[in-house]
N, C-alpha and C positions, 0 to 999 in steps of 0.2 A: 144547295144554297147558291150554288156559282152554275152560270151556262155558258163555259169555257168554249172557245173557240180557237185553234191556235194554227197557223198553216207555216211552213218554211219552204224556203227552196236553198239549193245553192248560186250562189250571187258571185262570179270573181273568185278571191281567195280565201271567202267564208260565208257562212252560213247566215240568211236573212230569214229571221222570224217576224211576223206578225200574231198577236195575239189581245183578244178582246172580252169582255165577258165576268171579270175579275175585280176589276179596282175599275170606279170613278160612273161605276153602274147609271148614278144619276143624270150623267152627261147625254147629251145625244147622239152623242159618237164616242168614243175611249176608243182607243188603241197605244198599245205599248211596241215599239216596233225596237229589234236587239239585232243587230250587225257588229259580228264576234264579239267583242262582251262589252260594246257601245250600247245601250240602250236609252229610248227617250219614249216620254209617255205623251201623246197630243187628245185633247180633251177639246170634242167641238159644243158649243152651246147655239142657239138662235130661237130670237124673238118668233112668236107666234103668229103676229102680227106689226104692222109696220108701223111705224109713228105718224099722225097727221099731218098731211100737208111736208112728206119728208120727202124732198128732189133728189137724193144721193142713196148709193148703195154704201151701207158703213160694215163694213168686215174690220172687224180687227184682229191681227196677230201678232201674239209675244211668245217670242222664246227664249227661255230662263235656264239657265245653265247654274246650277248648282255646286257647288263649292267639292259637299259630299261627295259628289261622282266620280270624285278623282283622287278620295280620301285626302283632301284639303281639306284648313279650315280658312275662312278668308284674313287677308293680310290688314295694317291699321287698326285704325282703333275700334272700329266699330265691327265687332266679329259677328254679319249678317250681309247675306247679298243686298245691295243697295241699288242703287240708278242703273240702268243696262249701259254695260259695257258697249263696246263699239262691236265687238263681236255680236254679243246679242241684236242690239240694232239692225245689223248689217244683213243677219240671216232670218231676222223679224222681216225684214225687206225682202229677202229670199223668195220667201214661202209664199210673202204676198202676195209678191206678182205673175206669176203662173195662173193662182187661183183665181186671181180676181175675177177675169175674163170671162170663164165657166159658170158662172153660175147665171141663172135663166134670163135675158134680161128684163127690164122689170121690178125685178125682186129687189125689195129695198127693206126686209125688216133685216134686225140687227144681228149679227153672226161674229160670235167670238171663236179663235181658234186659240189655245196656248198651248206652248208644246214647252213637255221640261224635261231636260235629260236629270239621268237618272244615274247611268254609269256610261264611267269612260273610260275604258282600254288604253287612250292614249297613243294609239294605232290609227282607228277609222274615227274621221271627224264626225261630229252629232248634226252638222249643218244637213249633211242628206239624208241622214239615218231623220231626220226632224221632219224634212221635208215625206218623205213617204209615209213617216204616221200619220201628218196632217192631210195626207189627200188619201189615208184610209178611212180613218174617223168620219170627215166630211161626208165620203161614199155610202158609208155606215148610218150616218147621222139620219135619213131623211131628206133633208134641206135639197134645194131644187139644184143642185150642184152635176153638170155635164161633164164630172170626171172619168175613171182618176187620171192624174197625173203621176209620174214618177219621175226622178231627177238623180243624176251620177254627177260625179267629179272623171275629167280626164288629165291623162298626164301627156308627155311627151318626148319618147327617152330613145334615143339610137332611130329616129324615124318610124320608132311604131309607137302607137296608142296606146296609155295603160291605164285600164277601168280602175276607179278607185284608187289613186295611191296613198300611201300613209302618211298621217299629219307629219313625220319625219321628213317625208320628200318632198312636201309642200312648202315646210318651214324656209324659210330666206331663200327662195328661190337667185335671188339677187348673185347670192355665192356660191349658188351651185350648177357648172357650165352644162350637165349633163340633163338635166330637166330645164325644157324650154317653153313648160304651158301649165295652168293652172286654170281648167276652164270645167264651169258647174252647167249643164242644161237640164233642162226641164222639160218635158212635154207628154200629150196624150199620145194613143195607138197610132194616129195618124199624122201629128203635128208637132212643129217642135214650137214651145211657149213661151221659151226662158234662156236667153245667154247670159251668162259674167264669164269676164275670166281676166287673167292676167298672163302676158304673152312675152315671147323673146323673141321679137322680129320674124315672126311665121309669116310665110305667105300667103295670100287669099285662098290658094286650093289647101295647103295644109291645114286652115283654119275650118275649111269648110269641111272638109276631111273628118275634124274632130269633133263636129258638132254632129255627123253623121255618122260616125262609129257610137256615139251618147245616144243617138235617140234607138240606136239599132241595141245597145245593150241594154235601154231601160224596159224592153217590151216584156219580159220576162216578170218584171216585179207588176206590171201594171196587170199582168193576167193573174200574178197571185193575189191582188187587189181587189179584183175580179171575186177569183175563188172565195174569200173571205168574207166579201159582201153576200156573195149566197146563199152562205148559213146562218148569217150573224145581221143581216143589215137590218133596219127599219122600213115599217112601211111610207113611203115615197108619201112629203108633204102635199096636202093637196090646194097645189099653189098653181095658178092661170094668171099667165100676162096679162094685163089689160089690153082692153081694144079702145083706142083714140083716134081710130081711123077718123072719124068724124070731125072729130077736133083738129086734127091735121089738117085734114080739108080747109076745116073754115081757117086755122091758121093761115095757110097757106095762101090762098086766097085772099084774105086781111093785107098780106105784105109780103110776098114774096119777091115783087120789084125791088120794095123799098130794103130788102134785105140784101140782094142781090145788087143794088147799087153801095151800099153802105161796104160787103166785100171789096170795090171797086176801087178801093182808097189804099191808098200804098202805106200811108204813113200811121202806124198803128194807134196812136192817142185819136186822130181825127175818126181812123174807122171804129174803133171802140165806142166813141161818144155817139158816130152815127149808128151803129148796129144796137145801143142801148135805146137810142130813137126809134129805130124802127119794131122794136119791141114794142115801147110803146105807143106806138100808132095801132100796132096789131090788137095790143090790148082792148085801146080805145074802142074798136071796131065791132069787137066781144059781145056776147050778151051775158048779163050775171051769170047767168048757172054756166057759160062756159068759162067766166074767170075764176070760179070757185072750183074749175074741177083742178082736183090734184094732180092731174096729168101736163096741165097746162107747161109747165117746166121741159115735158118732155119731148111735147111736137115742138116747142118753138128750136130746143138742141138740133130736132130733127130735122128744122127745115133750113138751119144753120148749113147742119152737116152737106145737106141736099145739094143745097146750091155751092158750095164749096167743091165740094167731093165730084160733082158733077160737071164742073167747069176743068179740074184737074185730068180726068180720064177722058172726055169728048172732045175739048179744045184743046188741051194741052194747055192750060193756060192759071196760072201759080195767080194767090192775091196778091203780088208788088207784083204783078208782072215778070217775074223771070221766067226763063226757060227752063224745063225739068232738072236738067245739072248743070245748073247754074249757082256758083255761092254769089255771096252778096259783096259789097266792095268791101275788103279789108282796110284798116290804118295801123300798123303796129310802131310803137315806139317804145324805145330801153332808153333809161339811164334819167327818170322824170325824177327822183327824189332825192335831196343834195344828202341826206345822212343814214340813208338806209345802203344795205351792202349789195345789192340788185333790186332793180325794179324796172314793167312791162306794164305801159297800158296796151291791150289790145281790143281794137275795136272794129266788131263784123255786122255792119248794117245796124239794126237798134240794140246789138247785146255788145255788151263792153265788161269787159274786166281789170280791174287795176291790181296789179299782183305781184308782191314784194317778194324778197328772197332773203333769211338774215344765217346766218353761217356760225358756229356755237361751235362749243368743245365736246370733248367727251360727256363734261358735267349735266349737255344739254340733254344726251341722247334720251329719249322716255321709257320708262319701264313699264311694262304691260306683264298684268298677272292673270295668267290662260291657265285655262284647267290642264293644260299640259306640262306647265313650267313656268317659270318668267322669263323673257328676254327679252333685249334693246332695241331699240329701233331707232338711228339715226338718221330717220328721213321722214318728215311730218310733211303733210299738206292739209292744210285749215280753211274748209270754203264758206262763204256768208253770202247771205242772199236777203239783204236788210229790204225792206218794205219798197222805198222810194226806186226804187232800180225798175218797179211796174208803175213807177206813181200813185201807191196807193197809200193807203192810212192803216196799220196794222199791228200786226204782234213782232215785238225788239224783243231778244233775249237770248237763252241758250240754242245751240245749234237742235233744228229736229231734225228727223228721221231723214227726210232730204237731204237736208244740210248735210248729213253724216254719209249720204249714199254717192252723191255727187261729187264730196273731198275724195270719197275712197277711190272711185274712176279714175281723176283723175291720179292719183297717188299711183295704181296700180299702171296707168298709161306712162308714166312717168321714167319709175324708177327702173325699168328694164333699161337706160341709155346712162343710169349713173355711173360715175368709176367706180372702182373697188376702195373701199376703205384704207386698206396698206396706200393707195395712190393719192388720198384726198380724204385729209383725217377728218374731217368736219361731220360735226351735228348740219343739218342741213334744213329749216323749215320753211315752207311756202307758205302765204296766205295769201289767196283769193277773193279779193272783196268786188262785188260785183255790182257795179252802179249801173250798166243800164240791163235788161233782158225780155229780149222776146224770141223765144229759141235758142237752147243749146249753152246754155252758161255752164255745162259741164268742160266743153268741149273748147270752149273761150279759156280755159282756166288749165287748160294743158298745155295749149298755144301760149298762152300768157305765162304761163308755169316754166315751157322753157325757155321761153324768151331774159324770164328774167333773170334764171339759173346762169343763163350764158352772161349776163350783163354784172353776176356778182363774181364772175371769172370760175366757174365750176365746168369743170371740162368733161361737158359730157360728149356722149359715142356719137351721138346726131342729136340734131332736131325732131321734137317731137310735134307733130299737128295731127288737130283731130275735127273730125267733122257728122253733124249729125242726119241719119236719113229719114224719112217717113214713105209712110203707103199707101195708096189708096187701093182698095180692094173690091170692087162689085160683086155684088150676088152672080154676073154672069161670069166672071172671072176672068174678066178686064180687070188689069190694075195698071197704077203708075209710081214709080220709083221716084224720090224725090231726094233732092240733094239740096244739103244746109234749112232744114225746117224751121219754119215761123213758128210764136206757139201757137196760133190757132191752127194749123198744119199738123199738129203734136197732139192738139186739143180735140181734132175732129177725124181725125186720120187715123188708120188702123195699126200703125209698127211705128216705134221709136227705136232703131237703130244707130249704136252710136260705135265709128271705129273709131281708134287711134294709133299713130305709129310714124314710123319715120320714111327714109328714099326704101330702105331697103326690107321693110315689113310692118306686122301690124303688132301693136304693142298692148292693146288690151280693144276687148268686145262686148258690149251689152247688149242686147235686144230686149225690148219689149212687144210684146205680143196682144193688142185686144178683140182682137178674132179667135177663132179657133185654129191659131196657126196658120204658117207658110207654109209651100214648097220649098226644095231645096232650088230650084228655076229661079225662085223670087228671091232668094237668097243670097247666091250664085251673083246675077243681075246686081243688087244692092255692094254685093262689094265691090265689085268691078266699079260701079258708078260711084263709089267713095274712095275707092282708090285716087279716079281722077281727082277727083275734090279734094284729095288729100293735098295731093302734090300741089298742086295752084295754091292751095293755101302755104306750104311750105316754101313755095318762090315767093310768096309776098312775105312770110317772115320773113326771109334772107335779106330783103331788103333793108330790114332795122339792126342786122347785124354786119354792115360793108366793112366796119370797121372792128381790131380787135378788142376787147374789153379788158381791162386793164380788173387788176386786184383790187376792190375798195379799202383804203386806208384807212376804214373804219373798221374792218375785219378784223377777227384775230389772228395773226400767224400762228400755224401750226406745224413742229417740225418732227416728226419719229426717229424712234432709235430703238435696235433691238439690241437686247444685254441677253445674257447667257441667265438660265431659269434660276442656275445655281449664284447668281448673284445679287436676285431680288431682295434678298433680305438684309444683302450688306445696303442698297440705294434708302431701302422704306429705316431701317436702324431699330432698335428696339424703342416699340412705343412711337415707333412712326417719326422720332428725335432726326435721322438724318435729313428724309425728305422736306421735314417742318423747315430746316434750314435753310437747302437749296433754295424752298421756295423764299424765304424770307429775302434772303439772300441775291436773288437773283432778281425776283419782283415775279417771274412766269408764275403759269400753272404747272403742273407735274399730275402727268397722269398713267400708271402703271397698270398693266393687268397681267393675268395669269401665263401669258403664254411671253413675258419676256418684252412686250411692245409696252415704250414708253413714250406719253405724248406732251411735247412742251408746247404752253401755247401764251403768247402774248402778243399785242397790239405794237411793243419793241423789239425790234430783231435783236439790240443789244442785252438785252433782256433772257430771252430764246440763249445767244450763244452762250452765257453766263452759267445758266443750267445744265445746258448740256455740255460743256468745259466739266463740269464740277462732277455730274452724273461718269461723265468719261474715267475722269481720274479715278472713281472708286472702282471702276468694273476691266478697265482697260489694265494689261501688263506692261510692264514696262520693258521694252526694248536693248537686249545687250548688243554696246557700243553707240550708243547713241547718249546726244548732250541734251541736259535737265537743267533747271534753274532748280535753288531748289534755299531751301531757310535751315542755319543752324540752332538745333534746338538744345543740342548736350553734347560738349567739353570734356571729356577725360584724358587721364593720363595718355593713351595711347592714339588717340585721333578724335574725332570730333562724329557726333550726327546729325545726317542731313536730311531732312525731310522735301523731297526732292519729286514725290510723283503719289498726288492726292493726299491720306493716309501713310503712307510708306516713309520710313525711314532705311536710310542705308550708312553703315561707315565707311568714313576717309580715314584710312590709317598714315597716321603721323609722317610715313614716309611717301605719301601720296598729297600732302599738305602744298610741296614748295619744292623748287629739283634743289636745296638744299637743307643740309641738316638742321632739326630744331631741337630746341629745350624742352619745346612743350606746345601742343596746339593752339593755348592761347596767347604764347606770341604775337600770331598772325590772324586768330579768328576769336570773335566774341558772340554769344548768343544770341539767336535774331538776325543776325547778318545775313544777306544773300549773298550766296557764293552759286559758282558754275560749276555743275561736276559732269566725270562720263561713266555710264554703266559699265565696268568692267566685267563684270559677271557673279557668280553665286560661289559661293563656298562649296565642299560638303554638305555641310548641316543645311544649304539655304539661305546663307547671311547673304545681306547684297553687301560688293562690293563697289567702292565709287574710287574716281579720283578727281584731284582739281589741280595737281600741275598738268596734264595733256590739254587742259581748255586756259585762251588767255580768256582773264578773269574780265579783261574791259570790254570785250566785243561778244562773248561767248563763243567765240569760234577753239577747231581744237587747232592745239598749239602745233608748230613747224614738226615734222619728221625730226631733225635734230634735239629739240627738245623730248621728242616721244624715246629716242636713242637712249640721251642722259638717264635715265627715269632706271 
């Protein structure tokens, strides 16, 4: 019934099966790919043919992470996976962008890929285990796909490379000094397609380093890819680029001046209005049967591309006119909004970002439910990229897929220069709203990011600036490296390259790829040449920081204190009754966890000390020989009690009352009263001992030697 196919190799520190032939038969590709007992099933489908008059290649990919895989069942009310998480988003993104590139060009019918994990070990993450089912299936499928591709995670522990590490090592990189890299690539046998990664100040050759031990570890899976395709593949759809040679021609011919002057124009609303002109002049020029052909879309990109791409590599010569590594003028400014706790315009030629900073408590930090676990994250960055920022008329609403790819850059460029938590208790959240952009509003909003961090008084390790590169790349294999890209530079150019990082390394790395890859030369070259771009760009931040940045008085203070674990229980009281008080009482917040750290947090310092005074007295011991203030609460025959130190009472026995003899304690003392006593020390049993003739009672101080004598 079944025509199983199943191949494995050893991978690293476990076993990578592929297997096909079983489940989801009616797809045009199925593969189940299981990396030690991670498993995810990617299921390719694609139209037969293409939609009318369709100008774009529409591939889609989702990957769904299932609840089950990790013997969950999901959290809230609604017990069923719902909207994709950021996770799924992010490695929906993943998978993407490697593939896109691959596939013939031309080809524009419709190609679903979904990839769903299935199990998870909780060890090796599903993001790569995702990605090599999906560029199996594909391989598998038919579809005009120039794969495969294969993709690892690397690590970076004691100066050597480690293939794959475990979602354990990965988790909170932030806290953990000994891993310094979180970097995913992707590529065919000869190219590499695909960087992310998240960095701790590496340098250009260690970075290059690790993206070069990835592409030498992936070769392995992509010849089991191979193998598996050979028994099991489909026969190859039979799909032929078109030839619009002719149409190019006459395009070209129509307007290629007018296109070439219209690039000409520095300022991008004026070149956009003129490049939509010279469209249609070309048009005009047309004869029906060549405005009806469906191609028409294609030569006119082409002869965009042409004259752009061709002015870049022959002339040296960028659309606004700069020089290949050259950025654009910077303007950065802190400190623009009177009631927010930081804020950063910063603005680089036409893309500007305006980027707030607001500072929260524990209560803020976010909980994310991962098939691994739940944990906190008190460091959010939020990026928007509303309609008007291109001047256009469009879709307002929830973040997409971009939105969600571009916050996370910057996020990960970020937070390698945070302090530690114990140093700077704060919930921490950035948003990035980005009013203008043409190129690199990822990269605006790291600059922006930290500018404003520094401007809400958050002491980070350095400044972080980041800048983005492109490439042009000729069939003869001439190219040119380009520093800070337009987006039509982004739009017609072969690599979107983006670093980040501070004076002393690089703090996170993307590449895009829409060729069939680089060399490590062209690589190599791109960082060096972003390096510089870095730094110029981090002398012109420093200029918005001459001055230091004071704490916004709109912040909340936050102040820790760590209690011993055995005394948690006296702070919180049964039913939660002591803490309810403190706080009441003091006006703070109060926020306790497991390990003993307690955080008070108010906009009042007087507030803050009030709490923790209170929190002290339950947890703190009190010190023999030293003076207490302290309230009488009970009178007996033989001396009086003092409730003297939080909780605690101690007695003053009757001959510790006065350096003379009494009747009876309440002679000289009544209930409620403040009196001054000093810890004399403990009994046997433990009883506190006090006295109140060794302290005079007007000043609290203790009484003269002669009086200590009489006693």
């Amino acid at each position: 019934m079944f025509n199983e196919v199943k191949k494995s190799i050893q991978w690293g520190e476990e076993t990578l099966t592929l297997e096909t032939g079983k489940v989801a038969r009616q797809a045009d590709g199925s593969v189940i790919a299981t990396y030690g007992e991670t498993s995810v099933m990617a299921n390719v489908t694609f139209a037969k043919e293409a939609k009318p008059d369709q100008d774009f290649f529409p591939l889609t990919v989702h990957y769904n992470e299932k609840y089950y895989a990790a013997g969950k069942i999901p959290g809230g009310f609604f017990k069923r996976e719902a909207r994709p998480t950021e996770k799924e988003t992010l490695t929906s993104r993943l998978i993407d962008r490697p593939i896109r590139p691959l596939f013939v060009p031309g080809f524009k019918n419709e190609v679903l890929v979904i990839c769903t994990v299935l199990s998870h070990d909780l060890v090796n993450d599903p993001d790569i285990v995702a990605m090599i089912a999906a560029s199996a299936a594909l391989t598998l499928s038919g579809a005009p796909f120039m794969g495969p591709i294969a993709g690892c995670r690397v690590g970076y522990e004691d100066g050597d490379y480690v293939l794959n590490p475990t979602v354990d090592d990965m988790q909170d990189l932030r806290n953990n000094p000994d891993q310094r890299l979180d970097l995913v690539v992707a590529g065919t046998k000869d190219a590499v397609m695909m960087v992310e990664s998240e960095a701790y100040e590496l340098s250009e050759d260690e970075m290059l380093g690790a993206v070069t031990f990835a592409h030498e570890q992936i070769q392995p899976v992509i010849d089991l890819i191979i193998d598996l395709a050979e028994d099991a593949a489909n026969e190859p759809f039979d799909f032929t680029p078109p030839d619009y040679s002719d149409l190019y021609e006459a395009v070209k011919a129509a307007g290629e001046d007018k296109v070439r002057a219209a690039y000409a124009i520095t300022d991008k609303q004026e070149r956009v209005a003129a490049v939509a002109a010279a469209k249609e002049a070309i048009k005009a020029a047309l004869t029906e049967e060549q405005l009806a052909d469906k191609n028409l879309g294609s030569a006119l990109k082409k002869l965009e591309s042409t004259v752009l791409r061709g002015d870049v590599v022959k002339n040296k010569r960028r659309i606004d006119g700069r020089a290949l590594d050259q950025v654009r003028p910077i303007v950065a400014e802190t400190g623009l909004l009177p009631r927010t706790h930081g804020s950063a315009l910063f603005t680089r030629g036409e893309t500007q970002g305006l980027v707030v900073t607001t500072l929260g408590t524990g209560d803020d930090e976010q909980i994310i439910d991962a098939l691994h676990g739940n944990f906190r994250s008190n460091f959010l960055l939020h990026y928007n990229f509303p309609p008007y920022s291109v001047g256009e008329v469009g879709r307002f609403g929830p973040p997409g897929r971009r939105e969600i790819g571009h916050g996370k850059l910057a996020w990960r460029a970020l937070q390698a220069v945070l302090p530690a938590a114990t140093d700077f208790p704060y919930t921490i959240r950035i948003v990035s709203e980005i009013t203008e952009s043409n190129g690199s509003s990822s990269m605006a909003s790291v600059c922006g990011g930290s500018l404003s961090m520094m401007d809400a008084g958050v002491p980070l390790k350095a400044a972080v600036a980041g800048v983005a590169m492109g490439l042009v790349l000729e069939d003869d294999g001439s190219y040119a490296v380009l520093t800070d890209i337009l987006g039509d530079e982004d739009h017609l150019g072969d690599m979107d390259f983006k670093v980040a990082g501070t004076e002393n390394g690089i703090t996170s790395l993307q590449m895009d790829i829409k060729v069939a890859g680089i060399t490590p030369e062209i690589m190599k070259t791109a960082l060096a040449q972003a390096k510089d771009g870095r730094m110029h760009i981090l002398g012109e931040m420093n200029k918005a920081l001459s001055e230091t940045s004071e704490f916004s008085v709109h912040a909340p203070r936050i102040e820790t204190m760590q209690i011993p674990t055995d005394k948690i229980r006296e702070v919180i009281g049964s039913g939660g009754k002591v803490i309810r008080e403190i706080v009441e009482v003091s006006g703070a917040k109060v926020d306790i966890n497991d390990d003993g750290i307690i955080k008070i947090a108010s906009p009042n310092g007087d507030a803050i000390q009030k709490a923790y005074d209170m929190i002290y007295s339950i947890v703190a011991e009190p010190e023999e020989g030293k003076v207490y203030k302290g309230k009488v609460v009970k009178i007996v025959d033989f001396g009086a009690f003092v409730n003297f130190f939080g909780k605690r009472d101690g007695l003053v026995h009757v001959s510790q009352i006065e350096n003379r003899r009494l009747n009876h304690p309440s002679d000289v003392l009544k209930e409620g009263q403040e009196v001054w006593v000093k810890l004399l020390g403990f009994d046997d049993r433990g009883k506190v001992r006090l006295s109140m003739k060794v302290v005079d009672q007007e000043t609290g101080e203790e009484a003269t030697k002669e009086a200590e004598d009489a006693e």
